[in-house]
MARDREN-517049 format. One line per field, with one value per residue (C-alpha): residue in three letters; x, y, z; residue number from 1. Coordinates in steps of 0.05 Angstrom, whole numbers. Each point is the difference from the previous one (the first is absolute). Example, Ala and Ser with C-alpha at 12.3 -4.5 7.8 and 13.67 -1.06 7.14 Angstrom:
residu ALA SER $
X 246 27 $
Y -90 69 $
Z 156 -13 $
num 1 2 $
//
This chain:
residu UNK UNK UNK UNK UNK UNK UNK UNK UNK UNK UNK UNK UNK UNK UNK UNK UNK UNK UNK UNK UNK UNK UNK UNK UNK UNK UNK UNK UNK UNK UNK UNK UNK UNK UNK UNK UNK UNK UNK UNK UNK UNK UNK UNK UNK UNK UNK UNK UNK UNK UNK UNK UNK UNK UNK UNK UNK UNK UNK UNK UNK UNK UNK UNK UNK UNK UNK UNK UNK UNK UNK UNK UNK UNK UNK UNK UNK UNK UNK UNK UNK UNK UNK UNK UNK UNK UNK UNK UNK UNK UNK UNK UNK UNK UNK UNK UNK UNK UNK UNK UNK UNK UNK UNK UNK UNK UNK UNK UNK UNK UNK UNK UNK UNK UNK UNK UNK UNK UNK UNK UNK UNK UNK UNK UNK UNK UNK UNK UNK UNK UNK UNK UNK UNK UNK UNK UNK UNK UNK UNK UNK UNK UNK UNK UNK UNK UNK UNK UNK UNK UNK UNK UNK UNK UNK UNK UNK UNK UNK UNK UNK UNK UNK UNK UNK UNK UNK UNK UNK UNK UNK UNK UNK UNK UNK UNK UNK UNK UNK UNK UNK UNK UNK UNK UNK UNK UNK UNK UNK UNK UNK UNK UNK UNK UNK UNK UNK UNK UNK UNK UNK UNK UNK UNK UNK UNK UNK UNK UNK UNK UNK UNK UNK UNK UNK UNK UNK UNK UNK UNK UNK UNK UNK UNK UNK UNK UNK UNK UNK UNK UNK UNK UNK UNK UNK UNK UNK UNK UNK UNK UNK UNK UNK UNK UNK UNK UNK UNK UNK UNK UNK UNK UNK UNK UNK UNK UNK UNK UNK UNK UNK UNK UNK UNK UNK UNK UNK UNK UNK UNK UNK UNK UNK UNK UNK UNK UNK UNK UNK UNK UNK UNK UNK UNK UNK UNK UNK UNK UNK UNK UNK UNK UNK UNK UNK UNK UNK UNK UNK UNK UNK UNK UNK UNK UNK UNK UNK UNK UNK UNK UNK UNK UNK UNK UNK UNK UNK UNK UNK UNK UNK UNK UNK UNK UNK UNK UNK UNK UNK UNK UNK UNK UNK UNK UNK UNK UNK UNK UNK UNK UNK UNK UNK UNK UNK UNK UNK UNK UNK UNK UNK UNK UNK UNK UNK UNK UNK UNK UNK UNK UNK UNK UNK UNK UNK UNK UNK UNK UNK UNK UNK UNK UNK UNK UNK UNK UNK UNK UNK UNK UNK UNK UNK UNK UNK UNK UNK UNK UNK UNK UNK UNK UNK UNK UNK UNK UNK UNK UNK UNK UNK UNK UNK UNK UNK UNK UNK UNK UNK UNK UNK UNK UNK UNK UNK UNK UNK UNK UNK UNK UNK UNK UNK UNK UNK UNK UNK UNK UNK UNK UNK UNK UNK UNK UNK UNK UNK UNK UNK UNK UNK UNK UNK UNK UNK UNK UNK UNK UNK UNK UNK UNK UNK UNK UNK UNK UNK UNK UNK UNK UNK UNK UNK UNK UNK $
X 70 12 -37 -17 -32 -57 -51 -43 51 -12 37 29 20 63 16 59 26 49 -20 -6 -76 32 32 -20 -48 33 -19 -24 23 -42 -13 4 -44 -52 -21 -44 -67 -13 -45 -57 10 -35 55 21 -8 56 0 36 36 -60 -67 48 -10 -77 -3 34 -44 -61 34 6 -65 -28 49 1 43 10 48 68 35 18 54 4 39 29 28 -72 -36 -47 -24 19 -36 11 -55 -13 -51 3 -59 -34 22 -53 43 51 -63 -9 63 9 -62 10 62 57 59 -18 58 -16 42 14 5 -72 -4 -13 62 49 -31 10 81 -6 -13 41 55 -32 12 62 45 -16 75 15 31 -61 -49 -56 -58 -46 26 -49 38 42 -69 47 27 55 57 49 57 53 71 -13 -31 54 18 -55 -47 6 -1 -74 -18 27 -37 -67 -1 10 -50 -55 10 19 -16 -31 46 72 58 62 44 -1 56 7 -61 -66 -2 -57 24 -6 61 21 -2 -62 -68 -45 40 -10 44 1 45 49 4 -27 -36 -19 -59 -40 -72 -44 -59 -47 -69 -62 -12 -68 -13 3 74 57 54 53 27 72 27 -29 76 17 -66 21 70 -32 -64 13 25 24 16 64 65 0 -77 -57 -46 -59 -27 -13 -19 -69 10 60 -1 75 11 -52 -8 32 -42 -6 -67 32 -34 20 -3 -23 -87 12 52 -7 23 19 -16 61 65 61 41 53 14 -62 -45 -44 -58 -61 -27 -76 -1 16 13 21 80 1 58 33 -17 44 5 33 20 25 40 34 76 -1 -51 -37 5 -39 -9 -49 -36 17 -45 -57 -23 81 21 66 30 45 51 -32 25 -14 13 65 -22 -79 -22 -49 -49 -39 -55 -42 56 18 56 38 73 6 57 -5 51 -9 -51 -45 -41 -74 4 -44 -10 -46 -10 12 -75 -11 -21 34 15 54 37 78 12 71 41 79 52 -5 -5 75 -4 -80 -43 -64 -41 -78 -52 -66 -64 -34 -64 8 16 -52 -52 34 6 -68 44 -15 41 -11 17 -31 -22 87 16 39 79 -2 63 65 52 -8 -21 2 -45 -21 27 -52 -54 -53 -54 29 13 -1 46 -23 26 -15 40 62 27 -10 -30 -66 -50 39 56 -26 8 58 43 44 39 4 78 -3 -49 15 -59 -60 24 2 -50 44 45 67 34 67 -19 50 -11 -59 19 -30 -88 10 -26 39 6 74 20 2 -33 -78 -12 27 46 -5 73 -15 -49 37 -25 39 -49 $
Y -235 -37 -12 -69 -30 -61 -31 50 50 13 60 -6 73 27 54 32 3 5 -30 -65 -13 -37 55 29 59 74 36 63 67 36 59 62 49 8 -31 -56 13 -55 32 -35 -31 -72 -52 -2 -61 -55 -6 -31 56 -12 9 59 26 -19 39 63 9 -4 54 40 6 9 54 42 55 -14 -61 15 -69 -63 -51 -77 -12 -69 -12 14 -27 63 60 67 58 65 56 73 6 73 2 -53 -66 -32 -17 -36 -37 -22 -33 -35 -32 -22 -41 47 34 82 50 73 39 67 -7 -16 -36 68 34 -57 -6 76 -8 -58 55 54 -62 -10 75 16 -65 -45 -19 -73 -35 25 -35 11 -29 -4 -23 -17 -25 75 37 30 -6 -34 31 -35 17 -48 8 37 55 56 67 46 -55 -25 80 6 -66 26 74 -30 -55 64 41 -57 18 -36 -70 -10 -36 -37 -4 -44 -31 -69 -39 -13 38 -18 -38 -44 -73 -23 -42 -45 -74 -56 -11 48 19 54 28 74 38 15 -74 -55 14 -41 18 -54 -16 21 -33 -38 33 -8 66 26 -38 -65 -15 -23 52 28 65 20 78 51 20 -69 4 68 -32 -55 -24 -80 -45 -64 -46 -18 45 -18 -32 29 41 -37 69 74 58 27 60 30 64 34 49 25 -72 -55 -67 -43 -41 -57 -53 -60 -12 -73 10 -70 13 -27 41 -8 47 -33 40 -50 18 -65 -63 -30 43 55 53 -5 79 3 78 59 58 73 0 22 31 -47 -59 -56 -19 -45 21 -47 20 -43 38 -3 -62 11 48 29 71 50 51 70 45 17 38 11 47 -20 50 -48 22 -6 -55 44 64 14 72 -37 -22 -72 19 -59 7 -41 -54 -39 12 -60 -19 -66 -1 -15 6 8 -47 2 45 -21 -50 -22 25 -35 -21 -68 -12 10 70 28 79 28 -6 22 65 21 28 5 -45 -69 -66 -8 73 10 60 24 -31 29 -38 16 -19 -66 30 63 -40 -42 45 44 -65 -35 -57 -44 -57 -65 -73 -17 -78 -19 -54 -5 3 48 53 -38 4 -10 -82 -24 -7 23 -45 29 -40 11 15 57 58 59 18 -2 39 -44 -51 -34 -53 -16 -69 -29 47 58 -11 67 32 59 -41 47 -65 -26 -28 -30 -10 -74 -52 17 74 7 64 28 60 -10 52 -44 -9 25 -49 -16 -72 -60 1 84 47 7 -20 -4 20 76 37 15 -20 19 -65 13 19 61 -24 22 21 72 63 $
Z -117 -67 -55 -25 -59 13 -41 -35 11 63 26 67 36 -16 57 21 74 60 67 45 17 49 35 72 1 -3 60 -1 42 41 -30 31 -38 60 61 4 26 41 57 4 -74 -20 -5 -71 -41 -13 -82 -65 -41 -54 58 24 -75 2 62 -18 -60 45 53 -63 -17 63 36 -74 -1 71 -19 -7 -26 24 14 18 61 -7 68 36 -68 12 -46 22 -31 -1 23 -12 70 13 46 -29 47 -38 -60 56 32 -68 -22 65 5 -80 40 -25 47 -13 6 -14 -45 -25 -83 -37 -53 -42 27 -14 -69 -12 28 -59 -52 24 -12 -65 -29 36 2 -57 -14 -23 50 58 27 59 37 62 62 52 37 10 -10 -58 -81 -5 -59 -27 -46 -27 -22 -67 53 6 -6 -11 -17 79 26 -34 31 67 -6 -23 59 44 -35 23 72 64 8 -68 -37 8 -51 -4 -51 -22 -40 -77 -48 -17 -63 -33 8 -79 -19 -57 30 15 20 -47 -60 -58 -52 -18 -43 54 13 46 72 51 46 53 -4 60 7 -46 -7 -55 -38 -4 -65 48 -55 41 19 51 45 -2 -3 -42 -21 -21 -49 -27 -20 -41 -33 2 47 6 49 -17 -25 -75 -4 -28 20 46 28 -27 47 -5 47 32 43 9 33 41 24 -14 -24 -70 -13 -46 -30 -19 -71 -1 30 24 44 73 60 72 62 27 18 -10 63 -34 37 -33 50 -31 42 -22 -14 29 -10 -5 56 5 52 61 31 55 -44 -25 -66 -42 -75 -64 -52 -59 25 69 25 69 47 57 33 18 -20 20 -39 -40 -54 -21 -62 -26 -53 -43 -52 -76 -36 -59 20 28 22 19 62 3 58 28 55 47 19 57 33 33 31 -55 -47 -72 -55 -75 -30 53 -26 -4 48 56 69 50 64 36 6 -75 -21 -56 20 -53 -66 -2 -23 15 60 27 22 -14 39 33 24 17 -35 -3 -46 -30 -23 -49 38 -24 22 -38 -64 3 4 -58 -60 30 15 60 32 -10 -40 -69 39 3 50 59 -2 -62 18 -13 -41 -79 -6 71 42 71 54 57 14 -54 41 38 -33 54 45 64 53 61 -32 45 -43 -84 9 -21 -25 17 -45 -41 67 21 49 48 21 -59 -8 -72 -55 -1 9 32 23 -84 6 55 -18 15 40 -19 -77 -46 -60 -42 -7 10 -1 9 -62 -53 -65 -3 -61 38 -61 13 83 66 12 74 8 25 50 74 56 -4 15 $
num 1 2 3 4 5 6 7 8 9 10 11 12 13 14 15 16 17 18 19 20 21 22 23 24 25 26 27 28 29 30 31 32 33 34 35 36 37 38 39 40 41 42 43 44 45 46 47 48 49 50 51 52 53 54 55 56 57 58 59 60 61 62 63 64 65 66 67 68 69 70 71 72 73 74 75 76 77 78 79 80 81 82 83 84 85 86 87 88 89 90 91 92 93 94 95 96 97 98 99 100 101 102 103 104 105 106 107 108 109 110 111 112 113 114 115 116 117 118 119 120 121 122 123 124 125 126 127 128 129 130 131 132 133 134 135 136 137 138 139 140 141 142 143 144 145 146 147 148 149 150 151 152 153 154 155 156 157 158 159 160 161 162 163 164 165 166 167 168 169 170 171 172 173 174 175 176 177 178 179 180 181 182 183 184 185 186 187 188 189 190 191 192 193 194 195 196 197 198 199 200 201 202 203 204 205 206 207 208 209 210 211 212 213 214 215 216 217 218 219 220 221 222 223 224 225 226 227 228 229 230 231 232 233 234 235 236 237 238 239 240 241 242 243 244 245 246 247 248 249 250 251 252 253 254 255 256 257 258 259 260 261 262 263 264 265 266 267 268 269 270 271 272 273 274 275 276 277 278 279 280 281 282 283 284 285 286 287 288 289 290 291 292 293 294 295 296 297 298 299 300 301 302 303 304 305 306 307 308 309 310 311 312 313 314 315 316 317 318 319 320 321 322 323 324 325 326 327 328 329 330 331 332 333 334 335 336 337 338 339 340 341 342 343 344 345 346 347 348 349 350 351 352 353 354 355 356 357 358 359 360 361 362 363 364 365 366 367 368 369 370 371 372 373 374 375 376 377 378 379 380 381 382 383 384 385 386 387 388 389 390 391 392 393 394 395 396 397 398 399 400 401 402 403 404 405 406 407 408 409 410 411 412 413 414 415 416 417 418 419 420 421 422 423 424 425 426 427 428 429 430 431 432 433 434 435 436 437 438 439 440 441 442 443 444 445 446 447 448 449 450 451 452 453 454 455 456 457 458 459 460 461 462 463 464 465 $
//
């Protein structure tokens, strides 16, 4: 997403990103944790990813401890949930008839939570990470390259120690790292020199002043930021929570400043944000960032801890909890950027991960819900028009009056030129709100300011996962 400057100073989004919204739907596995328990079961409801999230919720509080997780499976578009039923079939009665596909597993919530811990105070080693599965019943470990010797032998014994079937561990490529970099979009200056970081998502603080989300890390490194690599300051964080979590209230400096709910995806097509909503696992998601552009992926877990190596400390370990865990690249500069879904909900900010986007990764992401509720922020414009989100003094070339994407959406023309076209072929004419699986320039009506030193010029903009 770029950031661009209209009358009144209206801030457009600035998010970072690696995906096509235009890309086919990833395709879940069957898992293989349990057997389904379809005897007699209700047939399950056909949902969106976000009613799937709606309807997990409500499982949870009506199954209590009974309820075991839950995943999104996109090739059936149906919820399955996890059960703890003992000799209560009641709880499986339950979730049925509330429309969702019931499987009944051996891990509780409370036993996978206690593995978590036993991870906690026996393997916190930068360059870990772990999370829920629910789709495995089980925690999932990872450990990347940095992960030897003895370090990966205690990693090894304490998986073991949790017993059979409770958790998983396997190596991934390249080390966890925070994605800060020197570079565009959102730009400070610190004694060690310039960093780069991208804007999330545009929200009013609790004292109704204009401000945005970006990573917690990114507000720790600097105070002010700017919106362009030598300008001045136009925003100063207000809160910033590193580690632990990993989110930055910042608000913008000028109280008249107008924002956007839009996410610039480039092309001159933007997706309107209507909310915001908890990940499920099995969901796709798309994810900005100023480095890397748009990408798409899914997410694989919940409630991740990733044990980072202290940028401060080289004998410290950064240990961040409560993140989503997904399959999307991202590459330095990233960081803080936006993660939503197609229909408009905005689920995560960019923390950090391994590998990068030419050889895939893991990537985590801090909970939008989460820090929301902890600044008293809440999504939303301050009364900005439609086509706010391109680059630095251009303007939108989607139709002004639509600004969300829709998902039902075959072609760019008309009213639906703010829409998410799959067959899009070019972001010429009327399929201008299109994105471009082809697109590999920013030229012509797309974002960008060209001059390359404060927005996303759309260069970046491919269809690669």
């Amino acid at each position: 997403m770029s950031h661009k400057r209209i009358p009144k100073r209206k801030a457009a989004i600035a998010v970072g990103g690696v995906a096509a919204l235009g890309a086919a739907a990833i395709l879940l596995p069957n898992a293989n944790a349990s057997q389904d328990n379809s005897a007699g079961a209700a047939t399950p409801k056909t949902l969106k990813a976000t009613g799937a999230s709606d309807l997990s919720s409500q499982i949870a509080g009506l199954l209590g401890d009974a309820f075991a997780g839950s995943y999104y499976d996109s090739a059936t578009q149906q919820l399955v949930v996890n059960v703890i039923s003992g000799d209560n079939n009641n709880v499986v009665v339950q979730a049925e008839k509330a429309g969702a596909k019931v499987r009944e597993v051996q891990n509780s919530t409370a036993e996978l939570a206690a593995a978590a811990k036993v991870l906690k105070t026996k393997a916190t080693i930068p360059g870990t990470a772990w999370s829920v599965d629910p789709k495995t019943n089980k925690i999932q470990v990872l450990a990347d390259s940095t992960v030897t010797g003895s370090k990966w032998d205690t990693v090894l014994s304490t998986v073991k120690s949790l017993g059979t079937d409770m958790a998983t561990v396997k190596k991934t490529g390249g080390s966890f790292k925070t994605l800060v970099s020197g570079g565009d979009a959102i730009f400070a200056q610190t004694d060690q020199g310039g960093v780069r970081c991208s804007l999330g998502f545009n929200v009013t603080a609790s004292d109704g002043t204009p401000a945005f989300l970006t990573a917690g890390h990114c507000g720790v490194a600097a105070k002010q930021w700017s919106d362009t690599q030598d300008g001045q300051p136009i925003a100063t964080v207000d809160q910033a929570v590193f580690p632990a979590n990993d989110f930055s209230l910042v608000k913008y400096d000028d109280p008249a400043t107008q924002t956007t709910s839009d996410v610039n995806v480039g092309n001159g097509q933007t997706v309107q944000i209507t909310q915001a909503e908890d990940a499920t696992v099995g969901t796709q998601v798309f994810r900005m960032g100023s480095t890397t552009g748009l990408h798409d992926g899914t997410v694989t877990g919940l409630d991740a801890t990733v044990n980072f190596q202290s940028e401060t400390d080289p004998n410290g370990v950064d240990t961040v909890n409560g993140l989503i865990q997904t399959d999307v690249c991202a590459e330095a500069g990233d960081s803080g950027g936006s993660l939503f879904t197609q229909d408009g909900g905005a689920v995560g900010l960019t923390s950090g991960g391994s590998g990068d986007c030419t050889s895939g990764g893991e990537t985590f992401f801090q909970p939008v819900t989460a820090a929301l509720t902890a600044t008293g922020a809440t999504l939303g414009d301050a009364g900005a028009g439609a086509g706010a989100g391109a680059g630095a003094g251009d303007t939108a070339t989607a139709d002004p009056s639509a600004t969300a994407a829709d998902p039902s959406a075959t072609d760019g023309t008309g009213d639906q030129s703010g829409a998410v076209d799959p067959s899009a072929t070019d972001g010429t004419g009327d399929q201008s709100g299109a994105v471009d699986p082809n697109a590999t320039d920013g030229t012509g009506d797309a974002t960008g300011d060209g001059t390359g030193t404060g927005a996303d010029d759309g260069s970046s903009l491919t269809s690669n996962h």
